[in-house]
C-alpha positions as CSV (number, residue, x, y, z in Angstrom):
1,X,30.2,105.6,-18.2
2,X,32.9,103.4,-17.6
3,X,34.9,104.7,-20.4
4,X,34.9,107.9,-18.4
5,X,36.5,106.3,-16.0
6,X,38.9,104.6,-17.8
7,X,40.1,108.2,-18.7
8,X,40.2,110.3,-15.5
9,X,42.2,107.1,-13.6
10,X,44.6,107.2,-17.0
11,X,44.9,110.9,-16.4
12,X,45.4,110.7,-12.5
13,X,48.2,108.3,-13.5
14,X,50.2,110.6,-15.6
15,X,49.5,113.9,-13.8
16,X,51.3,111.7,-10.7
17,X,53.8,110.6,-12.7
18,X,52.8,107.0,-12.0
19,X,53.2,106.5,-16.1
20,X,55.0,107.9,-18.9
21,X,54.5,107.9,-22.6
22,X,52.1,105.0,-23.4
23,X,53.4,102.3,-20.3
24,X,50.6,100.2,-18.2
25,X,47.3,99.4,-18.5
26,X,44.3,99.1,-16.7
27,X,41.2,96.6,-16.5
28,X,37.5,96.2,-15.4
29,X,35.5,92.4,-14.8
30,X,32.7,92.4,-17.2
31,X,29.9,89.0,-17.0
32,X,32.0,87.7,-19.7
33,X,35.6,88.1,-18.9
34,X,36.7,91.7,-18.7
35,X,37.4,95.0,-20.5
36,X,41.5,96.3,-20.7
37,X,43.1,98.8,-22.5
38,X,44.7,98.1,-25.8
39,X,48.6,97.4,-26.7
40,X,50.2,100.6,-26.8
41,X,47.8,103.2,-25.7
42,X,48.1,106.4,-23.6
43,X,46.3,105.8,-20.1
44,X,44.9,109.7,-20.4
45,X,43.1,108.8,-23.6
46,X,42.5,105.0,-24.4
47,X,40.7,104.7,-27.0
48,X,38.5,101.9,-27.9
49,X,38.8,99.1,-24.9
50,X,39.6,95.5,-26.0
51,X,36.9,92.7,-24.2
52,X,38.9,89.6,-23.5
53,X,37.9,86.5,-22.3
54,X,38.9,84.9,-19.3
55,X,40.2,81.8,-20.9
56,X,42.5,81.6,-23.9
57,X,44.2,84.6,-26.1
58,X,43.2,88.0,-25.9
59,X,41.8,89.2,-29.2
60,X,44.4,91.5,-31.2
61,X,44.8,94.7,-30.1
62,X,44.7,94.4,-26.3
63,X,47.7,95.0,-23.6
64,X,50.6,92.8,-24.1
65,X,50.0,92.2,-20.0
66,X,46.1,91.0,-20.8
67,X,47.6,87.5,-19.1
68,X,48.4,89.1,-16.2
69,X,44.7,90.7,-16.0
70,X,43.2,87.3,-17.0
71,X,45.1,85.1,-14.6
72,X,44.2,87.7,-11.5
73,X,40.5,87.8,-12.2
74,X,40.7,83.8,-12.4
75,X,41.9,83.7,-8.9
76,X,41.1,86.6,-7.2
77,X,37.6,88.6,-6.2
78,X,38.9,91.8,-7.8
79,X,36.8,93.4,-10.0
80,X,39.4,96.4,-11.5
81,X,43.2,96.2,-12.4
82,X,45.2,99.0,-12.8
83,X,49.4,98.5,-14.1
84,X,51.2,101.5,-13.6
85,X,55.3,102.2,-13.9
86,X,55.5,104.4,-10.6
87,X,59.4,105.6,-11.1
88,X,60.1,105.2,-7.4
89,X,58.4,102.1,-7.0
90,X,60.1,100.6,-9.6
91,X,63.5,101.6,-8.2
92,X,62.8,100.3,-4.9
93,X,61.8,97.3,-6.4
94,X,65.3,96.5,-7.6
95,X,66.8,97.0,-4.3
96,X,64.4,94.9,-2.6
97,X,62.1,91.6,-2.0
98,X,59.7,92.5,-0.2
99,X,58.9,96.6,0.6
100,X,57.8,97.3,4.1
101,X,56.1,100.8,3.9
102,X,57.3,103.1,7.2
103,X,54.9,105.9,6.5
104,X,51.4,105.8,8.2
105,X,49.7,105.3,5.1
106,X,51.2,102.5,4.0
107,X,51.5,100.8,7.4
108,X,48.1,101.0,7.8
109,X,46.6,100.1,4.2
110,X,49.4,97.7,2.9
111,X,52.0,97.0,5.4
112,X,53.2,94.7,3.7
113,X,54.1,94.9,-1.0
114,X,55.5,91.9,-2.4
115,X,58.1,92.2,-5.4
116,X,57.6,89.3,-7.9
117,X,59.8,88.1,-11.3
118,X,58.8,87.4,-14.7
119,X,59.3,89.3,-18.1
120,X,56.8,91.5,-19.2
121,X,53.8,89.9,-20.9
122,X,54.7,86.4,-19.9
123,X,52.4,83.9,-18.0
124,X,55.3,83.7,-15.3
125,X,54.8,87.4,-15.0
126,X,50.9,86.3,-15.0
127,X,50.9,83.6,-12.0
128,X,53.1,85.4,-9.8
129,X,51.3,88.6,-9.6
130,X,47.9,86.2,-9.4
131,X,49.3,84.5,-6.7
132,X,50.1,87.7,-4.7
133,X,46.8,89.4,-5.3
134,X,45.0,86.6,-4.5
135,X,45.0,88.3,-0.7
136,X,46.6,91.5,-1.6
137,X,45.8,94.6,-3.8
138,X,49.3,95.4,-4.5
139,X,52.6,94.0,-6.1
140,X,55.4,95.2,-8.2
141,X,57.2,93.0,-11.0
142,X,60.6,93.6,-10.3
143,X,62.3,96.6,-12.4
144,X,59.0,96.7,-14.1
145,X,56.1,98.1,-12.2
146,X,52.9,98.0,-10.2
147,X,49.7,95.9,-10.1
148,X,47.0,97.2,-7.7
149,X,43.9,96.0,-7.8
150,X,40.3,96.2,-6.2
151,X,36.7,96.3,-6.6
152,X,36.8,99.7,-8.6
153,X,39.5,101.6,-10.9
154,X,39.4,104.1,-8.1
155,X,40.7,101.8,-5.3
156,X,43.3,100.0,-7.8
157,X,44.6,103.5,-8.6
158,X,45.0,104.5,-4.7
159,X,47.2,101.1,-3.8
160,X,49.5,102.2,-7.1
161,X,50.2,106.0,-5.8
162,X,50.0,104.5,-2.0
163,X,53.0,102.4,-3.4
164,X,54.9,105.2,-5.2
165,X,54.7,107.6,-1.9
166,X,55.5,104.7,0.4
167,X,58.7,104.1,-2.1
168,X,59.1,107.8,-2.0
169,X,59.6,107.8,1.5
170,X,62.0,104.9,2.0
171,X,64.0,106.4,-0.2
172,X,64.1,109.6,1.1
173,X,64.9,107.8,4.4
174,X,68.4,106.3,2.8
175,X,66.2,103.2,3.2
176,X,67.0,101.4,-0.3
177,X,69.8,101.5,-2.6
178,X,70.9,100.4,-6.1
179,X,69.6,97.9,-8.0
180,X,70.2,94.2,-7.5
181,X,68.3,92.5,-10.5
């Protein structure tokens, strides 16, 4: 069962364009620690799921972000993960600091999307994306991507295309520019 759903949120993903060739990842709590995606795998068809811990290294094989899913679940009451590399998301993230949705959507669901720093797999990627989930279901690592999370894969994957069409929109609207990393 949730294998299946592993797949149809991976395929959502890339018929949205919120991921490309084999970019992001996407995680469920288990009693143990919890269940992601492995390095390198194509969200539409992942394959065997890697179950890591909630302390210490991730066994091989699992996302090179499984730090970012471990510190999250540590902090937060999320139960589901999903990293996505929504184009316009990503763009807007490099123009901006903090992204302040104008559509009704986004006003209403997450008025508010913090843009954090850190390279990609690192823990300072880790603790700031923690820190802003801790009372949020969305962030985007800066020229990088999303992290939405929630108590399903369902709910994570609406906060990442919520972010992409809220992005969408500001840009349309002349309301970003270029990139300022």
């Amino acid at each position: 069962m949730q294998d299946r759903e592993f797949v149809r949120i991976g395929l959502r993903l890339f018929q949205e364009g919120l991921v490309g060739g084999n970019f992001g990842n996407m995680s469920m709590r288990t009693e143990n620690g919890f269940v992601v995606t492995g390095t390198g795998t194509y969200l539409d068809d992942p394959g065997e799921l890697v179950e890591v811990p909630l302390e210490g290294e991730a066994p091989e094989g699992a996302s090179s972000e499984y730090r970012v899913h471990q510190a999250v679940y540590r902090t937060s009451g999320h139960d589901a993960i999903v990293h996505a590399h929504p184009p316009m998301a990503v763009a807007a993230s490099c123009a901006l600091s903090l992204i302040r949705p104008i559509d009704s959507e986004g006003e209403m669901l997450c008025p508010e999307i913090r843009v954090v720093g850190g390279a990609p797999g690192t823990q300072e990627l880790a603790d700031a994306v923690a820190g802003a989930l801790v009372d949020a279901h969305l962030v985007i690592a800066r020229g990088h991507g999303t992290f939405a999370a929630g108590k399903t894969l369902d709910e994570a994957y609406l906060y990442t295309s919520l972010a992409e069409h809220a992005c969408r929109v500001l840009a349309y609207s002349g309301l970003f520019g270029g990139c300022n990393r």
